[in-house]
N, C-alpha and C positions, 0 to 999 in steps of 0.2 A: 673592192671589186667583187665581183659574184663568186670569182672564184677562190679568192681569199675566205669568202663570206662560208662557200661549202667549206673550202681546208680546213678552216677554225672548227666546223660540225664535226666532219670525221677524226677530226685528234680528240675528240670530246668523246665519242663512238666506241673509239679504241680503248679510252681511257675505264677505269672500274665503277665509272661513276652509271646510275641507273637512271636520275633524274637530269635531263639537258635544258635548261633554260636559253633558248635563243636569244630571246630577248625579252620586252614587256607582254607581249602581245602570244609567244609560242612557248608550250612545255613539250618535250617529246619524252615520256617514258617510257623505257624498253624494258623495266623489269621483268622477269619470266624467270621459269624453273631453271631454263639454259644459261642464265644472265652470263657467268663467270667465265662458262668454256668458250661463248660466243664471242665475248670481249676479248678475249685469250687468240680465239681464231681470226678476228678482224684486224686486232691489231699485226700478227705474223701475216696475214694475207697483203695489208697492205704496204707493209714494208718487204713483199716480195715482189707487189707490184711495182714498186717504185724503183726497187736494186735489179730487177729485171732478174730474178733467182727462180729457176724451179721450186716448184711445190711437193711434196707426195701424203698422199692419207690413206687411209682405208674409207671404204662407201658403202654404204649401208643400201639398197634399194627393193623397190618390190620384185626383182631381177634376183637376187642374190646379191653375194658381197663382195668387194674386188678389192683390189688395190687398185692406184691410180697415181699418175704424174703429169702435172699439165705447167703449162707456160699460163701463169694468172695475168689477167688484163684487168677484171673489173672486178669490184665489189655492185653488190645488186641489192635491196630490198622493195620487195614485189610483195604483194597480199599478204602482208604481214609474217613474211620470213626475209631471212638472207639468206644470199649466192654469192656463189664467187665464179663468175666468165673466165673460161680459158682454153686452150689449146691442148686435149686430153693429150700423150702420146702412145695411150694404149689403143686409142679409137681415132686416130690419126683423121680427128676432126673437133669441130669448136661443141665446145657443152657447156652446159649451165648444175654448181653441184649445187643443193642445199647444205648448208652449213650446220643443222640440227643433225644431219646424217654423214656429218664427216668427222671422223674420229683419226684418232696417232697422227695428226698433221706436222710435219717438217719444214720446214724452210729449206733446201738442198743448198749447197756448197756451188751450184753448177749453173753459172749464166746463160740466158739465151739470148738471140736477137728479136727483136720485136717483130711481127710478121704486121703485114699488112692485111688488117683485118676486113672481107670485104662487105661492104654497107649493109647488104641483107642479113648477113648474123651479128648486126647489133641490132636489130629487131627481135626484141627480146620477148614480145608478143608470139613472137612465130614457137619459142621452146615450150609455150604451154599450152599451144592450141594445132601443133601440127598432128596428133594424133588424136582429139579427142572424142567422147564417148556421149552420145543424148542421151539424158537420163528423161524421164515422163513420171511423175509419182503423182499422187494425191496425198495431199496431207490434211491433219485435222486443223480446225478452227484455232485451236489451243495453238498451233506452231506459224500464225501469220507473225509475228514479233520478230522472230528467230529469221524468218525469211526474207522479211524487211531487211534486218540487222545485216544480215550474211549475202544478199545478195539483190535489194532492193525493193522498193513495193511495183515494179513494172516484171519483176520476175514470175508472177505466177495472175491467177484469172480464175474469181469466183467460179464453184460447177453449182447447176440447178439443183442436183441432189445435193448439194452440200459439200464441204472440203475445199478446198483450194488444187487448183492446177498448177502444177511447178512442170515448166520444160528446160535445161538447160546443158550446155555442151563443158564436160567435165576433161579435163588435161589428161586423166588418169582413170583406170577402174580401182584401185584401189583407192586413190581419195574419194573415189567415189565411192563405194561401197562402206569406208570408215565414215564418214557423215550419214549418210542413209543410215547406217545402225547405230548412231549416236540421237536418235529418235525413237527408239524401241517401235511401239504398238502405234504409234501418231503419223502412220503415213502406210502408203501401199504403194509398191510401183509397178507400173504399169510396164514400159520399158529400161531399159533391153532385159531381154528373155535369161539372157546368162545370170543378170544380176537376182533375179527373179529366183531362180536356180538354187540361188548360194544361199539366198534368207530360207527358203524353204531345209535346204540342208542343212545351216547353221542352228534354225529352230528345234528339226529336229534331235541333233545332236543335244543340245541343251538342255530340254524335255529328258533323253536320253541320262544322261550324266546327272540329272534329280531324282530321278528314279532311282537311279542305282544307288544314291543316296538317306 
């Protein structure tokens, strides 16, 4: 059955193993820098979903750093990370963590009751687009691959001067600003004005700290 068919995937997930052969037709490799801690956190997360156990980790975010205790519901991979869905009870509401940003994770001693989750926060769409941020850049010729790659060939529209128009609504300013400067000199952005801001003072710093070199 389908759900036998996922079961069988996620104890593979959990497992150390990096390469998953589904079957004839599908390989999933998850290899990455992370590979061990993640397999480490997937496997405690889901046998906490499952014993119905509190969680606790510390969290790492562009907020600062917290501690944290949640009732776990789901295991999640989305654009190529994982989460684990659950019931924070620091923020006495449903969140979504990334798993690359969760560190000292526990399994607690302490059962809860399962809560009746209601249908709009499993819409899991709504965690990375209810705040997000237009970005407007141009980029060079040289970075149409990368954009393809990352984000489609319908994301961006030849300009007459040349360059490519990339418009797109970003979850976050700092993932957005960490990808805009994982392109150095090969783009300009046009909007928002903040982002704008921070290349110009990141520049200068930089310039700044060579000199003095």
């Amino acid at each position: 059955s389908p759900g036998t068919y996922l079961s069988g995937i996620m104890e593979k997930l959990s497992s150390r193993e990096r390469q998953i052969v589904v079957d004839d037709t599908m390989v999933i490799d998850l290899a990455s820098h992370y590979h061990d801690a993640l397999t480490h956190k997937i496997g405690l997360i889901k046998n906490a979903v499952r014993c119905r156990r509190m969680i606790s980790f510390q969290y790492y975010s562009e907020n600062g750093e917290s501690q944290r205790r949640i009732e776990a519901y789901r295991l999640i991979f989305k654009w190529s990370s994982w989460y684990v869905f659950g019931f924070c009870h620091s923020r006495n509401d449903y969140r979504l963590f990334k798993l690359n940003r969760l560190w000292d994770l526990s399994v607690l001693e302490e059962h809860f009751v399962p809560r009746e989750i209601p249908e709009k926060r499993l819409d899991f769409n709504a965690y990375f687009s209810s705040h997000t941020i237009r970005l407007k850049a141009i980029f060079t010729e040289t970075e149409r691959h990368r954009l393809i790659d990352e984000y489609g060939r319908d994301s961006y529209v030849p300009c007459e001067s040349g360059g490519l128009l990339f418009e797109w609504d970003f979850a976050g300013y700092q993932n957005m600003r960490q990808w805009i400067l994982s392109f150095g000199d090969q783009v300009r952005v046009l909007e928002p004005e903040e982002l704008r801001t921070d290349i110009r003072r990141q520049s200068e710093n930089i310039l700044q700290r060579y000199r003095e070199t």
